[in-house]
DOGU-776275 format. One line per field, with one value per residue (C-alpha): residue in three letters; chain; y, x, z; residue number from 1. Coordinates in nm, 3 decimals, always signed. Each point is the difference from the previous one (the first is absolute). Layout:
<nodes>
res = ALA/...
chain = A/...
y = Y/...
x = X/...
z = Z/...
n = NUM/...
</nodes>
This chain:
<nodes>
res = UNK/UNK/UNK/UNK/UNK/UNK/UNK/UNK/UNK/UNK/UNK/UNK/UNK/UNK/UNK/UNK/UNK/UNK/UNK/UNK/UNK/UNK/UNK/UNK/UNK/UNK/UNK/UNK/UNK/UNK/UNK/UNK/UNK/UNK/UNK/UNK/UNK/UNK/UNK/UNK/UNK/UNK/UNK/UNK/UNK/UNK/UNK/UNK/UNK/UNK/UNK/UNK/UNK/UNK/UNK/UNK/UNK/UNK/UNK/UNK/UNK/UNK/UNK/UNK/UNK/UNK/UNK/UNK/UNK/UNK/UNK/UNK/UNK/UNK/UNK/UNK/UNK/UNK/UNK/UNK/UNK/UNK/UNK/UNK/UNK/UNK/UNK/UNK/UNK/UNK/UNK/UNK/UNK/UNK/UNK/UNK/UNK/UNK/UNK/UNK/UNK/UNK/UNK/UNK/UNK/UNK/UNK/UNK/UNK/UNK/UNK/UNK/UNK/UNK/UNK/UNK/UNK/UNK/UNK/UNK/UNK/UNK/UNK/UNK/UNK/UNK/UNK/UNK/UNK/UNK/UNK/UNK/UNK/UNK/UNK/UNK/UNK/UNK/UNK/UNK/UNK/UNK/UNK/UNK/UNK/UNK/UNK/UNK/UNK/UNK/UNK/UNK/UNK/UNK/UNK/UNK/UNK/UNK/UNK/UNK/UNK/UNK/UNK/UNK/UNK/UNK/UNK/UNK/UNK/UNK/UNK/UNK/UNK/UNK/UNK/UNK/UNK/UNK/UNK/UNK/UNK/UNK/UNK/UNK/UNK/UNK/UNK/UNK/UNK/UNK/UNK/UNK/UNK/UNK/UNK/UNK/UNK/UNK/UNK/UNK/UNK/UNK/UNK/UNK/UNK/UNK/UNK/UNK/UNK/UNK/UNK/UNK/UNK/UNK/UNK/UNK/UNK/UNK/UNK/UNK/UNK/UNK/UNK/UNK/UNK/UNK/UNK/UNK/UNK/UNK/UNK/UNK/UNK/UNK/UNK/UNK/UNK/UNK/UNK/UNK/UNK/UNK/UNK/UNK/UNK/UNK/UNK/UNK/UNK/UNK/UNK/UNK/UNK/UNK/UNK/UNK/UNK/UNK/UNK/UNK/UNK/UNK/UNK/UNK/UNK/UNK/UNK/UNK/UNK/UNK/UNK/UNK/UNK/UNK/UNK/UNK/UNK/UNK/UNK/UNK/UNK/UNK/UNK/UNK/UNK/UNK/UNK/UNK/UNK/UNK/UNK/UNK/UNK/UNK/UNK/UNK/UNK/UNK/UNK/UNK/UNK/UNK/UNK/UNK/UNK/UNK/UNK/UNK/UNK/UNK/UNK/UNK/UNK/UNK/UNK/UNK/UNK/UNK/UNK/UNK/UNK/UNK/UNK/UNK/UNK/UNK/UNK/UNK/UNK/UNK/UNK/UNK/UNK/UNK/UNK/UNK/UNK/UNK/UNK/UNK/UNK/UNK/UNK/UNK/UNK/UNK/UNK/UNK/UNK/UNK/UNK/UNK/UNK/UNK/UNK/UNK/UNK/UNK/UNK/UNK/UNK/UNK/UNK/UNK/UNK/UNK/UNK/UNK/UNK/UNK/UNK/UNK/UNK/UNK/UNK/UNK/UNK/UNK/UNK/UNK/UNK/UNK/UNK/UNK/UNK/UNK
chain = A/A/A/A/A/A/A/A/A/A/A/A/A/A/A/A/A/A/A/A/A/A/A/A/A/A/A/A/A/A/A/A/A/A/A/A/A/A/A/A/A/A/A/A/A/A/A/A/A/A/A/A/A/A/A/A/A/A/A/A/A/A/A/A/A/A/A/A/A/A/A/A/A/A/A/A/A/A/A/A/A/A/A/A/A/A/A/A/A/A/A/A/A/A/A/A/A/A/A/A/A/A/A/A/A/A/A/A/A/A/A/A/A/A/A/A/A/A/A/A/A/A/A/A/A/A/A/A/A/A/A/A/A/A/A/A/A/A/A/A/A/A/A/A/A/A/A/A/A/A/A/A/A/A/A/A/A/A/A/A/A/A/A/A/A/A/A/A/A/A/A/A/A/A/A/A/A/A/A/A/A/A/A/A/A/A/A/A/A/A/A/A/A/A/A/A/A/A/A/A/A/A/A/A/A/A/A/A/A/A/A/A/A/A/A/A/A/A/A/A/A/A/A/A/A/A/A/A/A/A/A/A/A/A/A/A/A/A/A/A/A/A/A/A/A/A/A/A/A/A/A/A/A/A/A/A/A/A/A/A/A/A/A/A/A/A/A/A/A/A/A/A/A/A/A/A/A/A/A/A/A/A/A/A/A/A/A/A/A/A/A/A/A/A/A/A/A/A/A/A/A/A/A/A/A/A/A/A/A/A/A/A/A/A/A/A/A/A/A/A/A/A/A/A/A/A/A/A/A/A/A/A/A/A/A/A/A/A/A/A/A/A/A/A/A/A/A/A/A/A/A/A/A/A/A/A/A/A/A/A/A/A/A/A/A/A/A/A/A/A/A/A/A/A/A/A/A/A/A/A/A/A/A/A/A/A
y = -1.570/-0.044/+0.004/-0.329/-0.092/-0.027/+0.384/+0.077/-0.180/+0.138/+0.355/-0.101/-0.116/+0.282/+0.226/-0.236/-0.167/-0.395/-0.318/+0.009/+0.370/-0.053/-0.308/+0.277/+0.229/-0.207/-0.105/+0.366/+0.173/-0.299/+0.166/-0.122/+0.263/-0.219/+0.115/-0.278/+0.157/+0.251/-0.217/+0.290/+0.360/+0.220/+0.342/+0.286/+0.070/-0.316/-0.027/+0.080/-0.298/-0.056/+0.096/+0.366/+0.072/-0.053/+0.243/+0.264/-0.019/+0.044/+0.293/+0.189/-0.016/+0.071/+0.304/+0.129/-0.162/-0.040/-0.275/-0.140/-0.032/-0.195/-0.233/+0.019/-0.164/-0.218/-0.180/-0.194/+0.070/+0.346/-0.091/-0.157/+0.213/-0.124/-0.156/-0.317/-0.282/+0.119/-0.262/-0.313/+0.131/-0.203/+0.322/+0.124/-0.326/-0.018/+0.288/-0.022/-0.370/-0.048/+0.328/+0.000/+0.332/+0.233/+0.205/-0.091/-0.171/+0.211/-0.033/+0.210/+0.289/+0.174/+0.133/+0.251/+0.251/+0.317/+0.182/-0.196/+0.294/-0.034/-0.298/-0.021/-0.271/+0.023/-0.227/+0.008/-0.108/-0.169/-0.202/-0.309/+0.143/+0.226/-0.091/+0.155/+0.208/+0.089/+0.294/+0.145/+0.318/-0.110/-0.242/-0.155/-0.069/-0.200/-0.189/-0.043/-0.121/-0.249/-0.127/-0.041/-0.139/-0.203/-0.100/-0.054/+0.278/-0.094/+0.248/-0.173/+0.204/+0.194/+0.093/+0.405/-0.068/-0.115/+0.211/-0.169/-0.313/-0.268/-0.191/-0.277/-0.274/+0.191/-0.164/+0.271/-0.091/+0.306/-0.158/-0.327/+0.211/+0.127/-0.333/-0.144/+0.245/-0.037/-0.341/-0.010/+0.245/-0.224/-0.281/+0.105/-0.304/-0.203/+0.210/-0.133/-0.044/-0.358/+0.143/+0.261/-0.232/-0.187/+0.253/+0.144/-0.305/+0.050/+0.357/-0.072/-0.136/+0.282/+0.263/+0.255/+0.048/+0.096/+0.049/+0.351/+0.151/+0.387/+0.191/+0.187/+0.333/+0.247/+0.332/-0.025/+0.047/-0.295/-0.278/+0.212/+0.204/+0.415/+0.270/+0.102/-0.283/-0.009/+0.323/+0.108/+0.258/-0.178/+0.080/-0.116/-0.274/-0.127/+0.070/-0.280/-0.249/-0.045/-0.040/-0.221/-0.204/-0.051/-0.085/-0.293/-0.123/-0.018/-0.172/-0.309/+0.017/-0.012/-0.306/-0.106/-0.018/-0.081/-0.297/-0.067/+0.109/+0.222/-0.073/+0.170/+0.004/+0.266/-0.095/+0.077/+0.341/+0.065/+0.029/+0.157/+0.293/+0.000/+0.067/+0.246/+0.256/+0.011/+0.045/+0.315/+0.164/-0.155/-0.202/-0.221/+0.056/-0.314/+0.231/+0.062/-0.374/-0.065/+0.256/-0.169/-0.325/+0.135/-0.047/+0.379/-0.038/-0.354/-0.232/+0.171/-0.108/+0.239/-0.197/+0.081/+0.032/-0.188/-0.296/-0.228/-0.014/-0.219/-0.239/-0.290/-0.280/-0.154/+0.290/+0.018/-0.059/+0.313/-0.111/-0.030/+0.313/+0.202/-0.117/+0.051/+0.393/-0.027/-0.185/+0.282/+0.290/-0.075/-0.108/+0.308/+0.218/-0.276/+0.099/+0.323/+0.065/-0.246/+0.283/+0.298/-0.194/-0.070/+0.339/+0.116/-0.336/-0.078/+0.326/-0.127/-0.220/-0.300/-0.044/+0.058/-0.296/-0.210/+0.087/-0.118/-0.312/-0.064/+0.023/-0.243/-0.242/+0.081/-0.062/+0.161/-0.148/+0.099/+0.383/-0.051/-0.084/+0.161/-0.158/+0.207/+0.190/-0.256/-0.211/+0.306/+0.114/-0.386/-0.044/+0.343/-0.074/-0.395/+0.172/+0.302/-0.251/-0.268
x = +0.563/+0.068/+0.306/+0.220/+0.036/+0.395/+0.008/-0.179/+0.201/+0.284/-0.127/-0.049/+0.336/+0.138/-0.180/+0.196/-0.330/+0.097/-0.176/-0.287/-0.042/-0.016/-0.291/-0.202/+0.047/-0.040/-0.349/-0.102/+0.104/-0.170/-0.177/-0.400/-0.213/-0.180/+0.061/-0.181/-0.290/+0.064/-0.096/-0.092/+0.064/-0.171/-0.136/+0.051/-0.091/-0.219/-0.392/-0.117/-0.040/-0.415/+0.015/+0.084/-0.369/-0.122/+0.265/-0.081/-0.394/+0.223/+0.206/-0.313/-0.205/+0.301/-0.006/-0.332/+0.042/+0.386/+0.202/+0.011/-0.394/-0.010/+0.237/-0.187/-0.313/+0.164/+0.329/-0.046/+0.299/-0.079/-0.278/+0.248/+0.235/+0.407/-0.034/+0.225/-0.191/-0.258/+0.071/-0.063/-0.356/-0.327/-0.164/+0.343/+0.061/-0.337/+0.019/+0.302/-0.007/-0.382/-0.122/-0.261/-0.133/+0.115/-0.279/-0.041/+0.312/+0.152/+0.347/-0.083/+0.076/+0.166/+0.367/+0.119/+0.260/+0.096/-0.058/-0.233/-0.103/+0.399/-0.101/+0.001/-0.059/+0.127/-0.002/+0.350/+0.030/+0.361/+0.214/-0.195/-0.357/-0.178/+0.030/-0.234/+0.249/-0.083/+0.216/+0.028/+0.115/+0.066/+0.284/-0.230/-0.263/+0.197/+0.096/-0.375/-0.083/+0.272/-0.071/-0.375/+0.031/+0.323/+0.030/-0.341/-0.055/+0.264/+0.268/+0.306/+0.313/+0.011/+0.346/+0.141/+0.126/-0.321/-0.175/-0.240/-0.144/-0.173/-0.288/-0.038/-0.282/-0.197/-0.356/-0.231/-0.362/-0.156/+0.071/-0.124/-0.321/-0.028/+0.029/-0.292/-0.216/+0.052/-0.009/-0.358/-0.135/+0.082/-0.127/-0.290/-0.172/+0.307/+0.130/-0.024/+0.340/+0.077/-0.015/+0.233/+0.208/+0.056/+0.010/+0.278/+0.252/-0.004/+0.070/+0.293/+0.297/-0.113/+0.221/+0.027/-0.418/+0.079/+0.368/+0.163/+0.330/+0.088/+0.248/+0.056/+0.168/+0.141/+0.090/+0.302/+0.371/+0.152/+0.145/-0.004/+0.277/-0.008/-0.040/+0.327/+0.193/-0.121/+0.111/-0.315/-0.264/-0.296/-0.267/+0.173/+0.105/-0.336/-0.093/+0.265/-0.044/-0.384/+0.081/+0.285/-0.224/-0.275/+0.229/+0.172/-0.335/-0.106/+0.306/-0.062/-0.328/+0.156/+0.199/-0.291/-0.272/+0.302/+0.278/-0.297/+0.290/+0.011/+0.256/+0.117/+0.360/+0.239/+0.033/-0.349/+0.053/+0.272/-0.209/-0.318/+0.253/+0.165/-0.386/-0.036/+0.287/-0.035/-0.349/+0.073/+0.326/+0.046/+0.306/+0.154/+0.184/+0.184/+0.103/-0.377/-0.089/+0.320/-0.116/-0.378/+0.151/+0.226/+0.338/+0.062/+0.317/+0.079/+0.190/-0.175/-0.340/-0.260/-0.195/-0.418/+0.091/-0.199/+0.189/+0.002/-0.406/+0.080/+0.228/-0.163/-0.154/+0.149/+0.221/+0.358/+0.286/+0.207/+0.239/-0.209/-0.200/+0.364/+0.065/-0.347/+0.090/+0.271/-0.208/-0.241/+0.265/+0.143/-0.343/-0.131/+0.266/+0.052/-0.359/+0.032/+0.300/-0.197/-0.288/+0.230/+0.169/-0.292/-0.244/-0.101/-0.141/-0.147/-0.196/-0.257/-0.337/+0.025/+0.394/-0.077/-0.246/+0.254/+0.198/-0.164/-0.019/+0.297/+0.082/-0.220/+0.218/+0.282/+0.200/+0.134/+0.340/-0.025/-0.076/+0.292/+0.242/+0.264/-0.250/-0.323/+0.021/+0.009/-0.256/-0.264/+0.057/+0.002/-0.356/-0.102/+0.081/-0.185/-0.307/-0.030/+0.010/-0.246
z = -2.666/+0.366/+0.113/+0.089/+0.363/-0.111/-0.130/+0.340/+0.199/-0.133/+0.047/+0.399/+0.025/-0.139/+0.297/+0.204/+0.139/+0.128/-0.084/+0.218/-0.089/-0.338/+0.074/+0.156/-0.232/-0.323/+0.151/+0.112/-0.307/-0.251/-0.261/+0.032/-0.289/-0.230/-0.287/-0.189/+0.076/-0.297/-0.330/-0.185/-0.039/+0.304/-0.098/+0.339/+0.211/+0.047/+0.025/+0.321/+0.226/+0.090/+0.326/-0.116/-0.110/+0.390/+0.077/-0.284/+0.170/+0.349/-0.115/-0.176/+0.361/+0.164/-0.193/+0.175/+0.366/+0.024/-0.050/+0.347/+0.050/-0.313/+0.091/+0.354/-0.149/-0.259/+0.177/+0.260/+0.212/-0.013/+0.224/+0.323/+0.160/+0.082/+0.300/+0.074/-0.035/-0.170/-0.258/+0.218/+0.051/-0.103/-0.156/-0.157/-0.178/-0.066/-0.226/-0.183/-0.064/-0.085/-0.112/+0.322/+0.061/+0.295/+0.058/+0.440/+0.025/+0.313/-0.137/-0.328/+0.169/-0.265/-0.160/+0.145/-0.226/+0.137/-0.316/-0.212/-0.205/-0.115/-0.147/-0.383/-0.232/-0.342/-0.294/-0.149/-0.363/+0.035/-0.272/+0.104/+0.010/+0.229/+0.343/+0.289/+0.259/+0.342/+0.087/+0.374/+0.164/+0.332/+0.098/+0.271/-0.260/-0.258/+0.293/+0.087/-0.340/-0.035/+0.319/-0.095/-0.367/+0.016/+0.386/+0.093/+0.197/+0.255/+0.086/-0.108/-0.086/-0.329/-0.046/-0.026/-0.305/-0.139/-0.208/-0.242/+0.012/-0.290/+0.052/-0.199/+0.022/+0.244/+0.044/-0.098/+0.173/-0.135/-0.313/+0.080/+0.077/-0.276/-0.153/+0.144/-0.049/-0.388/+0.046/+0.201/-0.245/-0.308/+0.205/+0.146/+0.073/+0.121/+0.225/+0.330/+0.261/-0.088/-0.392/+0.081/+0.202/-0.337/-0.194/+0.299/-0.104/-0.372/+0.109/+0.216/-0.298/-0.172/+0.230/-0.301/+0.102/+0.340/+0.090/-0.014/-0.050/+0.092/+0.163/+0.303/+0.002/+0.282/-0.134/+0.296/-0.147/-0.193/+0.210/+0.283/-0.130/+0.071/-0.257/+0.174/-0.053/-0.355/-0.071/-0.079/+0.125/+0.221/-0.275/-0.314/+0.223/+0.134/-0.381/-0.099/+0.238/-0.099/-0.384/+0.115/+0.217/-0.239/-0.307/+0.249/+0.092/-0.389/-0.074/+0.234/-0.130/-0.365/+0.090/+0.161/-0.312/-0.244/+0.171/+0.266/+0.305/+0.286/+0.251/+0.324/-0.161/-0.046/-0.416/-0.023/+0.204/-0.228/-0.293/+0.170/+0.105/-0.327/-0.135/+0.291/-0.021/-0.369/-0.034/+0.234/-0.098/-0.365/+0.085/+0.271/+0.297/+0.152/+0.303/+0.065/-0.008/+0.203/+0.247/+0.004/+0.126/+0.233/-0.190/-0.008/+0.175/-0.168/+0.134/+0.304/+0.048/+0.170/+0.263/-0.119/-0.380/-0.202/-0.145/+0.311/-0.060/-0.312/+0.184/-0.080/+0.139/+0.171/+0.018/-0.168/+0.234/+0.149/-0.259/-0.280/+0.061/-0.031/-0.324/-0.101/+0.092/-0.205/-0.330/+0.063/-0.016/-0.323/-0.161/+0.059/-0.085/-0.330/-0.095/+0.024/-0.224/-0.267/+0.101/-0.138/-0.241/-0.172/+0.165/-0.417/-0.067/+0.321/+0.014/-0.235/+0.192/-0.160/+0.048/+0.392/+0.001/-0.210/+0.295/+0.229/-0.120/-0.102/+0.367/+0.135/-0.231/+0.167/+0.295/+0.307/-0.041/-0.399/+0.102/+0.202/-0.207/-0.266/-0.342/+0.215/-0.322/-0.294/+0.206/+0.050/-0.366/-0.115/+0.160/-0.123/-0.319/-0.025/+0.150/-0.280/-0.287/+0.158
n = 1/2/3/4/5/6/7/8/9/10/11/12/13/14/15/16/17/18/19/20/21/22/23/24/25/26/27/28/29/30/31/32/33/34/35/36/37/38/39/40/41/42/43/44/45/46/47/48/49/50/51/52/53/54/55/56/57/58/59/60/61/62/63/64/65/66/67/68/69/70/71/72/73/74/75/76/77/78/79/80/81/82/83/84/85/86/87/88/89/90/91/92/93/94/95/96/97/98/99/100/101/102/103/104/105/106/107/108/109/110/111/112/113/114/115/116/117/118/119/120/121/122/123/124/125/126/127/128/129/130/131/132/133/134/135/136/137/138/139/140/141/142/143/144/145/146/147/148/149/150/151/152/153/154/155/156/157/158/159/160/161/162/163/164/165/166/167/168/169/170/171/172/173/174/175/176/177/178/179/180/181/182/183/184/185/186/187/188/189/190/191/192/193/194/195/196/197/198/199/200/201/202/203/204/205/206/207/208/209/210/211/212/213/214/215/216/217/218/219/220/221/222/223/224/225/226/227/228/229/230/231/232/233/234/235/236/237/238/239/240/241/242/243/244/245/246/247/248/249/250/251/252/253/254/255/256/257/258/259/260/261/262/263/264/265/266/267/268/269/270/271/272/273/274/275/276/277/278/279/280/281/282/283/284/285/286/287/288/289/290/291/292/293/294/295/296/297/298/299/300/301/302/303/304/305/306/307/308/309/310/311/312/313/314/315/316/317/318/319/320/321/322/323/324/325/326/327/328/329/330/331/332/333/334/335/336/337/338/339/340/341/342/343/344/345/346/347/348/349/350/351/352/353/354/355/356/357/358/359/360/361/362/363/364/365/366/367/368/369/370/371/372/373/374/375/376/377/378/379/380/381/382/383/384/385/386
</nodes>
């Protein structure tokens, strides 16, 4: 059960946020994960999704040529370099949009990493399923391939403090390809263009057949933050921030596949990094998630840190965005007392993915306030004896 918009309000006013504040924030920190999706009892992790199996037959030839000549001759934007406006162009839309070849376009020139043999693609078998992981070793290069798979090749910013990136719905021509050619095979004598063009529209509702979902992965420190302000050595560090950054990634994925929601908002990063820092130290740390976003030095906020990329949009007010500091402060520090409250029971696998939903039924303001506990255990509880 959601909470009521009177409980939340309450909460608001009682971090001194005013009318309009509250407005904002009641509509920014709305709970959206279906969770009427979930009519019967899930097994985990899930079944792979079917665009894994093209990526299994990726990852085994990567394992003879390298990961980043694979992906050379089988993703199309790996084919165009960054170059601003490469977008707009006839023979770059032409591509991505239609699947048209690029063998002579003059544009196909190429991506260009500076240590492609760095790259490594890995199929990770997460709490939702496997999901295919592109992992770099250069800083440059993860910005390359973000630019490339998310911004259409053009070099728009990619933030410090950005580390790892999901793809979701990402039109997969290779597989579209591949398609066809089972298609004109089974239909040998009907295979003409106007055939396939038909045959092209029945395709298109049919995204599961042709749309992929991965993740993108530097193996850079976590939120940007040093091994040195971590208190930690640079190796155990770098070590950290990659199981960190993969376990967040899984988890938006795990909302993803199960409540059918992803959002660019700092609830969701909230649980992804609650995933994260336990999956790599056993427990959590509110003072490491606090340092993430930039609240380190709360109620001073450091200018860069991570939490003003999940403003909103349109953005919360100045006003709003203090007391959402403030909500954030307590809810993490709320969730991890419940954490060593409870740290014997929630050692065990299947009590951490109980966990993690119970979240997504949750609120900010809920997290936030003095019943966090009774409302986490309260959820925990309804969801071990569905």
């Amino acid at each position: 059960m959601i909470a009521s918009q009177s409980f939340r309000t309450d909460i608001l006013a009682s971090f001194q946020a005013t009318p309009a504040q509250i407005e904002e924030l009641l509509a920014y920190n709305q709970n959206i994960f279906n969770h009427n999706r979930l009519t019967a009892p899930v097994n985990f992790p899930l079944t792979p999704e079917p665009h894994v199996t093209t990526w299994e037959e990726y990852a085994l030839a990567a394992k003879v040529v390298g990961a980043f000549e694979v992906l050379k001759q089988r993703l199309v934007q790996f084919r165009f370099p960054i170059l601003e406006g490469i977008s707009q162009t006839q023979a770059y839309q032409a591509a991505t949009r239609r699947g048209v070849t690029v063998d002579g376009m003059i544009e196909a020139t190429g991506l260009i990493l500076q240590q492609p043999e760095k790259l490594q693609l890995i199929l990770h078998q997460s709490l939702a399923g496997t999901i295919p992981v592109l992992l770099t070793g250069n800083r440059e290069d993860f910005v390359f391939l973000v630019q490339a798979l998310t911004m259409r090749n053009e070099p728009q910013l990619v933030p410090d403090s950005m580390g790892a990136c999901i793809v979701s719905g990402f039109n997969n021509w290779d597989r579209v390809h591949q398609y066809r050619q089972l298609w004109a095979d089974e239909n040998p004598t009907n295979s003409s263009d106007s055939s396939w063009l038909a045959e092209f529209r029945r395709l298109i509702p049919q995204k599961q057949l042709y749309q992929d979902k991965f993740i993108i992965l530097s193996d850079g420190f976590y939120s940007n933050s040093s091994a040195n302000e971590m208190g930690l050595d640079e190796s155990q560090w770098q070590q950290l921030s990659v199981t960190i950054r993969l376990e967040h990634e899984c988890t938006h994925y795990f909302t993803r596949r199960l409540f059918d929601s992803m959002q660019n908002n700092i609830f969701d990063e909230l649980i992804a990094d609650y995933r994260g820092i336990v999956a790599a130290i056993g427990y959590y740390r509110a003072d490491w998630f606090l340092r993430f976003l930039g609240l380190e030095s709360f109620p001073n906020y450091r200018e860069g840190g991570r939490l003003q990329n999940y403003r909103g949009q349109p953005p919360l007010s100045d006003g709003a965005f203090g007391v959402l500091q403030a909500l954030v402060k307590v809810a993490s520090e709320n969730l991890q007392n419940f954490q060593t409250k409870y740290a014997g029971n929630l050692a065990d696998t299947n009590i951490q993915l109980l966990m993690l939903m119970a979240l997504t039924h949750l609120t900010l303001e809920e997290l936030a306030s003095q019943e966090a506990h009774f409302r986490i255990q309260q959820t925990l509880d309804r969801l071990q004896h569905q």
